[in-house]
N, C-alpha and C positions, 0 to 999 in steps of 0.2 A: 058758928064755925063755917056751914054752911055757905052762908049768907055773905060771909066776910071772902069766902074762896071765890065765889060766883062775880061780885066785886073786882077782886082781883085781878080775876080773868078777862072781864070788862074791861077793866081798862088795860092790861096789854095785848087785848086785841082792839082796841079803838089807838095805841100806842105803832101797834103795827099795821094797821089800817092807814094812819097820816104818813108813815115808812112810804107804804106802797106807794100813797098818792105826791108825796114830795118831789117836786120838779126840779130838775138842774139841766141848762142845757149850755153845752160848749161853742161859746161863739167864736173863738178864735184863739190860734197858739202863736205862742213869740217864743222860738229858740235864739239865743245867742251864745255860740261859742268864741272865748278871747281865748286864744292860744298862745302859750308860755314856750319862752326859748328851753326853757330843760323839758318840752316833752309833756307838760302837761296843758289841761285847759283850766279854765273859770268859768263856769255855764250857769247860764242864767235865762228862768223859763218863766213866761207870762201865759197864764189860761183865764180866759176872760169868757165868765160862764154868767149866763140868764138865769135867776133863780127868783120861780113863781112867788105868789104870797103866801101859798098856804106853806111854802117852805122857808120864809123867812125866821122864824122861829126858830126853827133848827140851825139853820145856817149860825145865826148870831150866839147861841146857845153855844153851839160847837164851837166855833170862833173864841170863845169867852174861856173855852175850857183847857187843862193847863194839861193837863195826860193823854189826848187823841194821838195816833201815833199816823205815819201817812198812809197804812192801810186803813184805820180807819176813816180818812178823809175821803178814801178812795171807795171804800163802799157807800159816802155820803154822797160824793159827785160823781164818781164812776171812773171806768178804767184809764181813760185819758188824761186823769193825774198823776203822773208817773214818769220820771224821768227819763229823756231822749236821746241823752248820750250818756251809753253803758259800755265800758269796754271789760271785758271778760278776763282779759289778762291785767288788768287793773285796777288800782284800787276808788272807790268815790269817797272823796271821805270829805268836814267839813260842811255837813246840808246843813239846810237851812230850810224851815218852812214857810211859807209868812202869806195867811189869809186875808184879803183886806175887808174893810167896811163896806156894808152895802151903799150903793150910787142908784138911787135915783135917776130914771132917765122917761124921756116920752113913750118909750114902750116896756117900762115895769124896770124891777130895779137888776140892776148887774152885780159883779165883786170880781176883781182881780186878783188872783190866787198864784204867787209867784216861790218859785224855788228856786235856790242856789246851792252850787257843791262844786267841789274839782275832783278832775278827774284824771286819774294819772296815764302816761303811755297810750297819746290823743294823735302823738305825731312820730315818725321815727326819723330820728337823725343819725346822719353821715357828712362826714368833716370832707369837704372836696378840695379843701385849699387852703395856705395861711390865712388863719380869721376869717373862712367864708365855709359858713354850716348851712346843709340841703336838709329841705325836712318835707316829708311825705304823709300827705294825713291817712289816717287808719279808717275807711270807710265801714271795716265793720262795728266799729260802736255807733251808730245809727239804730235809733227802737222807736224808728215810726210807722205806721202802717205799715202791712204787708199787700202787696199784689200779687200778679203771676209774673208779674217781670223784676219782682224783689221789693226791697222797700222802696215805700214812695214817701211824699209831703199828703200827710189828706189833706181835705177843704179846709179851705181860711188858715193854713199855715204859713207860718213863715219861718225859715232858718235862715241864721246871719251867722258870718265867721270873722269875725276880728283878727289880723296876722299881726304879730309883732313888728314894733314900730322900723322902719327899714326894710323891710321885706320888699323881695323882688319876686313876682308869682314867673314861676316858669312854665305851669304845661298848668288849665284847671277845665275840668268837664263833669258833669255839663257847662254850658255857659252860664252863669249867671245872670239873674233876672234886672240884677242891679248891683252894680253899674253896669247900663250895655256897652258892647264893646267899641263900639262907634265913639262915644264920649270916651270914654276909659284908655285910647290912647296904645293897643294891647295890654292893659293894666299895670302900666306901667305906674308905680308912686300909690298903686291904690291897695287899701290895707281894709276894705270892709267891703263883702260879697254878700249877697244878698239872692237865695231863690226863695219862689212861692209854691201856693200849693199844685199838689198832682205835679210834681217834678222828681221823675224817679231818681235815686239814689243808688242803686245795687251796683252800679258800675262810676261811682262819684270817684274823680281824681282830682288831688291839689298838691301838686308841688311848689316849693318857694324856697329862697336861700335869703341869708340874711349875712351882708356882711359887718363882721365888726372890727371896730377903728382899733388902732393900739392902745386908746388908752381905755379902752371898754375893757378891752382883753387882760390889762394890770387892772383896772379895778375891780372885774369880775376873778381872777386869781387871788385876788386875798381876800374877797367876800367870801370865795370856797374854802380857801383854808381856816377863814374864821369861824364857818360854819359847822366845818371838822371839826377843828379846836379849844372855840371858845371862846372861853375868858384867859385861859392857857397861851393865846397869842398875843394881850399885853400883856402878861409874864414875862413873854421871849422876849417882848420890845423890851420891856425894865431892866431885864437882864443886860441886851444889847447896847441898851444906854450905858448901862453901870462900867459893864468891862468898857468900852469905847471911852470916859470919862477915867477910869483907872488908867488905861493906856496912855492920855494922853498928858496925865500928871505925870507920870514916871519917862514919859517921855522928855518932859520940861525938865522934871527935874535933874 
């Protein structure tokens, strides 16, 4: 009994010995947020991490495993897997996890470990005109780094913001790293911004309007109502048809 506990012990201190010594290092983050006309986004996040040999094992092990949850992911690679746009007054809902295969490369192997979710109440809107909606992004769902001048981009980051197709940017700061403005025309037609790292945030502004044609504006009106409705809106059309064909028998006749 002894002998079988000493054992034991053995090996979950040789278990938590390879723990300690397990390597993951983060080489680089890819945010993109695509921003949705009702106010929400589609965010989609690349962390492209070094992971030594004595930790391949683990990595693939875990990878393989069907019940890890992303806290646990998060104590295998560390705190900087964790999602960058949080907004507090709304909901994420929709994740996604998805760790990939180890790659091979000339200096030991890597894995690309990417998350997806949407996120609700990304932008707020205000109607300023027939078919022409202003939307203002919410700088506080940002959860990157902190500095003493608020959040920043750390090293080897990137955020990118996708606008809906049509968008006019009207006022956006900082300047974006891509496209400069030089090229970009005032950004005028351009729907994908791009900064890198150590580019503070705390004081991020983006405005943009988007206008829509009339017939967006009828086919987005019965999209809402059918989304209301249902199946209950070819009901009402059956309906409409039936009397409309009753009417115009009794009309003939």
């Amino acid at each position: 009994m002894k002998i079988s506990f000493m054992i034991a012990f053995a090996l979950l201190l040789i278990f938590v010995i390879a723990e300690a010594h397990a390597s993951y290092a983060v080489l680089s983050l890819n945010t993109t947020v695509n921003l949705n006309t009702n106010t929400s986004a589609y965010v989609t996040e690349v962390l492209k991490v070094a992971v030594s040999n004595i930790s391949t094992s683990q990595y693939t092990t875990s990878r393989l495993a069907l019940n890890l949850t992303l806290s646990n992911w998060q104590n295998i690679i560390g705190p900087e897997l964790t999602q960058h746009i949080i907004n507090p007054n709304g909901a994420l809902y929709n994740f996604k996890f998805l760790p990939g295969p180890l790659i091979s490369t000339n200096n030991g192997k890597v894995a690309y470990l990417q998350m997806n979710y949407y996120v609700s109440n990304i932008t707020k809107l205000n109607i300023t005109g027939p078919r022409r909606y202003q939307y203002t992004f919410n700088n506080k769902v940002f959860n990157f780094e902190s500095a003493k001048s608020g959040v920043v981009l750390g090293p080897n980051t990137t955020l990118t913001i996708m606008l809906p197709k049509g968008s006019q940017i009207i006022s956006v700061y900082p300047l974006p790293d891509s496209p400069a403005l030089g090229f970009a025309q005032n950004y005028r037609n351009v729907t994908k911004l791009s900064w890198y790292e150590n580019e503070p945030l705390s004081t991020f502004n983006l405005v943009f309007v988007v206008n829509e044609s009339l017939q967006d504006e009828v086919i987005n009106f019965f999209l809402s109502v059918y989304n209301f409705l249902g199946i209950y809106v070819y009901l009402i059309i059956i309906l409409i048809i039936i009397l409309f064909i009753i009417y115009i028998y009794f009309k003939i006749k």
